[in-house]
C-alpha positions in Angstrom: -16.0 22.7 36.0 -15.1 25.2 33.2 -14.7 28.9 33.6 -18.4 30.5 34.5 -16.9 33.4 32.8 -17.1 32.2 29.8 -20.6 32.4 29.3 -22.2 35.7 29.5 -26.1 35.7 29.3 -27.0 39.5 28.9 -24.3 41.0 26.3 -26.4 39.9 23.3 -29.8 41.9 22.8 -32.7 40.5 20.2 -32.3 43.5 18.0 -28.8 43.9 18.4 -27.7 43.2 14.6 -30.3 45.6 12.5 -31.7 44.3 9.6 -30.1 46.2 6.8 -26.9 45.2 8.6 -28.2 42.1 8.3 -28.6 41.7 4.7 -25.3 43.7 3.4 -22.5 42.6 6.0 -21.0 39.5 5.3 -20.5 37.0 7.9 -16.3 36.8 7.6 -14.0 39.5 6.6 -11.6 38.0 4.1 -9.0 35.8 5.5 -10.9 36.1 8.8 -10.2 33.1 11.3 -11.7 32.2 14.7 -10.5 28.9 15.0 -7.3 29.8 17.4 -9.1 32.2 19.8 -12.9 30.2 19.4 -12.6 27.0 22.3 -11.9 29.6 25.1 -13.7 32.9 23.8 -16.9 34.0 25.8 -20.1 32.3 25.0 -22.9 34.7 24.8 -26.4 34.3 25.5 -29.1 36.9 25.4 -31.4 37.2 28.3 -34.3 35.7 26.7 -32.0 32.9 25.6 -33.0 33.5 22.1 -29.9 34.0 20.3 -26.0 32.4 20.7 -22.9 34.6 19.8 -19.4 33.9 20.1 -17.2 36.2 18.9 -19.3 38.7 18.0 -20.8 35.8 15.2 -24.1 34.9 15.5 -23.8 31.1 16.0 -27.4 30.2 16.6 -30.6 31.8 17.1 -34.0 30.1 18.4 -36.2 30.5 15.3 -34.2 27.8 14.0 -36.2 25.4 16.3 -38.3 23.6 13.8 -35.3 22.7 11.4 -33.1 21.9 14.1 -35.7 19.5 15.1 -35.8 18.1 12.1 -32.3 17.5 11.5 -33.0 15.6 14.7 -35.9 13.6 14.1 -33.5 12.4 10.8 -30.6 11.7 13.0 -32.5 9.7 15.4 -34.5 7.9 12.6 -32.7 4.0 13.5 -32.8 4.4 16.9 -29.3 3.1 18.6 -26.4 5.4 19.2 -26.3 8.9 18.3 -23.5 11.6 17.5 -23.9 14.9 17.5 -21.2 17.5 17.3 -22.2 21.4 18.2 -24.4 21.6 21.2 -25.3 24.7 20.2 -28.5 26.3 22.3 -29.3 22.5 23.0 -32.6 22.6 20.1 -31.6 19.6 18.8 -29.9 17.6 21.6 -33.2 18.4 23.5 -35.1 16.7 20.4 -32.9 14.0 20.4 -33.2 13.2 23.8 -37.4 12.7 23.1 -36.2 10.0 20.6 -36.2 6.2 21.3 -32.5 5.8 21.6 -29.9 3.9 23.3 -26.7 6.7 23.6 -26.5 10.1 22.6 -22.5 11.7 22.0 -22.0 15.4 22.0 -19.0 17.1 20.8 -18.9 20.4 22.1 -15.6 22.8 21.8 -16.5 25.9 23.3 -15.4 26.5 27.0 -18.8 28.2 28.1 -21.4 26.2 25.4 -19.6 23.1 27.0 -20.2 24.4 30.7 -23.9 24.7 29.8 -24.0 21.0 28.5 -22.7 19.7 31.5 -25.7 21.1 33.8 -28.1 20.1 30.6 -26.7 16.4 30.2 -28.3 16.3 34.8 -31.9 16.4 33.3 -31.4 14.0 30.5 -32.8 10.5 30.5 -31.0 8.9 28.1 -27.0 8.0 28.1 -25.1 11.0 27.3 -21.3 11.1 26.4 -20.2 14.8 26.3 -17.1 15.2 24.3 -14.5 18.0 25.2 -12.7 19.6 22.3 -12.5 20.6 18.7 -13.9 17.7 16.3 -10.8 17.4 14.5 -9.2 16.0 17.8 -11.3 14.0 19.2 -13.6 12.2 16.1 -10.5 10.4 15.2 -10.3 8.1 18.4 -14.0 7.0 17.4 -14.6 3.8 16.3 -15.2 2.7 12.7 -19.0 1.8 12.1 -20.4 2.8 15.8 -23.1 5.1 15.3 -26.5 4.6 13.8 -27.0 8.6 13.3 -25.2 11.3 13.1 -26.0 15.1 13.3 -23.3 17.3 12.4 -24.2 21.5 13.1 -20.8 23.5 13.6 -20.2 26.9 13.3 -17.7 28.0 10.4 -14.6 29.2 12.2 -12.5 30.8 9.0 -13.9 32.6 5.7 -11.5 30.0 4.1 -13.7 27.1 5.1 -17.1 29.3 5.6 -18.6 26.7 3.1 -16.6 24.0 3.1 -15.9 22.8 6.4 -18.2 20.4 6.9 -17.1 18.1 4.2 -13.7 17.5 6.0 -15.6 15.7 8.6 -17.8 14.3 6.5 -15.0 13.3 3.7 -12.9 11.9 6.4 -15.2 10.4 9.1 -18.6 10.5 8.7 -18.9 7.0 6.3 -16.5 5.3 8.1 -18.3 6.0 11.7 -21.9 5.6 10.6 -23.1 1.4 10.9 -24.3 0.0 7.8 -27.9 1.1 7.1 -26.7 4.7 9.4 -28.1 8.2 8.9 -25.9 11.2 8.3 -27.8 14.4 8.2 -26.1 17.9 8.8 -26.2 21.6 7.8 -24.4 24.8 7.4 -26.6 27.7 7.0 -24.1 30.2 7.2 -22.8 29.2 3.9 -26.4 28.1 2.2 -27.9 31.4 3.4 -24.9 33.2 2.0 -25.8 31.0 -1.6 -29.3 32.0 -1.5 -28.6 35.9 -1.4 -27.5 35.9 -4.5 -26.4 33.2 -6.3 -28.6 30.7 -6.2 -33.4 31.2 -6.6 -33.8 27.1 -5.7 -32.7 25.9 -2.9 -33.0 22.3 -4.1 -30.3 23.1 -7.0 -28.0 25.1 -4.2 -27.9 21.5 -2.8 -27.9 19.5 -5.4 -25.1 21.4 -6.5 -22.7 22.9 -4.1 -23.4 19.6 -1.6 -24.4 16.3 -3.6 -20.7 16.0 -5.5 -18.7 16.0 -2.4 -21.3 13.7 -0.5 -21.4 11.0 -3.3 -17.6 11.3 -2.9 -17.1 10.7 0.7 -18.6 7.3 0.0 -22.6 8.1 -0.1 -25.0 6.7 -3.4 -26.8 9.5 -4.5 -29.6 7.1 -4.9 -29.4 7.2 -1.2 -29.5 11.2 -0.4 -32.7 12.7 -0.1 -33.7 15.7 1.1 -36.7 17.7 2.9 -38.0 21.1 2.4 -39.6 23.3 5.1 -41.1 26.6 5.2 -39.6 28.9 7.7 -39.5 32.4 7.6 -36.3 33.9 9.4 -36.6 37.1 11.2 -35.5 40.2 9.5 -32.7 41.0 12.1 -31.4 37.2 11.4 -27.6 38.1 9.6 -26.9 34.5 8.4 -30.2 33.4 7.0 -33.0 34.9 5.2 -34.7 32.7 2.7 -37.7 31.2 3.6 -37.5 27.7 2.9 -34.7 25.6 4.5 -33.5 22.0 3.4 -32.8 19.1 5.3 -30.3 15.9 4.2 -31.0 12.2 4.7 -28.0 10.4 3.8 -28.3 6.5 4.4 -24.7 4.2 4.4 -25.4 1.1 2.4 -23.8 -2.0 2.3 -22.6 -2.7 -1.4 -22.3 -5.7 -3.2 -19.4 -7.1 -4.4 -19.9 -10.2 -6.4 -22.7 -11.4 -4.0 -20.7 -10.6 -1.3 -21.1 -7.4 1.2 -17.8 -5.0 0.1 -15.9 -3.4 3.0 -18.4 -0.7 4.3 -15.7 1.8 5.7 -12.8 3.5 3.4 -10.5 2.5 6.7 -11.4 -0.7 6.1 -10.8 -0.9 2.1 -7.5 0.2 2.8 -6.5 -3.4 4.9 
């Protein structure tokens, strides 16, 4: 069992980061990285379990529930086997777990959000793998072409990859784990609430934009990425998010056709 005192559930009050703070503070101070200290650092949950910090970030926060639902609804949308990496608060894993699948795969890195999935995982009905580390160590021992969905919500750990991050994982794994006919959806809101400050009035063009380039590149059609918009209104106090409509990714693996015949479906596979 991992370290109880790495998960604190009363440091973290429901008005602890003021609004104005809110609005003005950025999220990273430059050249700012948690990566080194993040596995092992305290997890902290408020006593009304309504919010998730970890190192004085705010990783999650409950009013998220409908989108994270969402996300999950998407991941879970071919049935099979799912992966998920960031439990988080358990919003989505808990919506997952309603779904009509056959194995459910959680990547979790953080000593006490990890501790907190074990006792979850006890209540669960459906097969649950709970994976023990950062992502970058442990997707790579995954198989090619395995999963049917994935759901990919981590928490930036450096202001150098506060926007970017998820592309390595999606660049690098996602099209080569998903089967043909898979579902990749994912999000980062600390970086598309950080667009919709003050660079960008249309969240659909943030998207398009900032996220459609480096999709089509890891392998995706943009034929095949669609998205959904959904009206949520973020609480005042909320640091990392305050626009009031949030978008969620479908992004479907195809097979293509190569003279009639079904071309390699994974950039692993291209390569032999």
């Amino acid at each position: 069992m991992e370290n109880a005192n790495n998960v604190n559930n009363s440091n973290v009050t429901d008005d602890e980061i003021p609004a104005k703070k809110a609005k003005t503070d950025p999220i990273f101070a430059k050249n700012e990285d948690c990566k080194s200290n993040w596995t092992d650092a305290t997890a902290d949950f408020n006593e009304t379990d309504t919010h998730l910090a970890i190192m004085g970030k705010p990783v999650m926060e409950r009013w998220e529930t409908p989108y994270m639902h969402k996300l999950a609804e998407i991941s879970t949308s071919k049935g099979g086997k799912v992966l998920e990496i960031g439990f988080g608060m358990a919003i989505a894993a808990t919506k997952i777990e309603e779904a009509d699948i056959e194995e459910h795969v959680i990547i979790e890195c953080n000593d006490g959000v990890y501790e907190r999935l074990q006792d979850w995982v006890k209540d669960q009905k459906h097969k649950i793998t709970p994976l023990k580390g950062m992502w970058q160590d442990v997707v790579p021992s995954l198989e090619d072409n395995s999963f049917d969905g994935i759901l990919y919500d981590t928490y930036p750990l450096s202001e150098e990859t506060w926007h970017t991050h998820q592309f390595e994982f999606i660049k690098d794994h996602a099209y080569r784990l998903l089967k043909p006919g898979g579902v990749l959806t994912y999000c980062n809101l600390t970086s598309w609430g950080e667009y919709m400050k003050d660079k960008y009035t249309d969240i659909e063009l943030m998207f398009k934009e900032t996220q459609v380039p480096q999709l089509v590149e890891s392998g995706f059609e943009e034929a095949d990425i669609s998205t959904e918009l959904l009206d949520i209104t973020p609480p005042e106090s909320c640091k990392y998010y305050a626009f009031k409509k949030m978008i969620a990714p479908t992004c479907i693996k195809t097979v293509k056709e190569t003279n009639g015949h079904a071309a390699k479906s994974s950039k692993n596979e291209e390569k032999e």
